[in-house]
C-alpha angles and dihedrals in degrees: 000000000000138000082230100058124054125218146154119245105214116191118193107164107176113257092222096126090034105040106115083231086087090060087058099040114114091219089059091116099044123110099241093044100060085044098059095037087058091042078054099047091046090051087050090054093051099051086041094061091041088054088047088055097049090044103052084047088050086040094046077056102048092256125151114250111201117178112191125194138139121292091242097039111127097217094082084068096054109113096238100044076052101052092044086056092053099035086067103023101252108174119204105255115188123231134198122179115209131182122208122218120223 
């Protein structure tokens, strides 16, 4: 990273302890469930704090932050990804993907 060079930081930490889909799972209940969706959301965090760390160093350069999850992820809701939005201004932009057929 250098004030020199200009790049996009793109973030895309996997939803799997925040999708909505736990909320609906059958198994929700169940011991080892729990277990592994925690073990989920404490991997999230992590990667969360260590992705905090790398923006603000891109941001500090002029560099462009993107964080991408799905509409309904959990995580967006999290403080201190909101915090972090706010903190530098970062606006939810809506994406949709289409592929066109010959």
């Amino acid at each position: 990273l250098g004030p020199q060079m200009p790049g996009m930081l793109w973030g895309c930490i996997p939803c799997a302890g925040g999708s909505v889909r736990n909320d609906m799972n059958p198994a929700r209940f169940k011991p080892e469930f729990q277990r592994n969706l925690r073990r989920h959301q404490a991997v999230a965090r992590k990667l969360w704090q260590n992705f905090e760390i790398v923006a603000e160093k891109a941001i500090r350069h002029g560099w462009i932050v993107v964080i991408e999850w799905p509409n309904s992820c959990k995580y967006r809701k999290r403080a201190s990804v909101r915090r972090f939005c706010k903190k530098h201004g970062l606006v939810r932009a809506l994406l949709s993907w289409l592929r066109r057929r010959p």
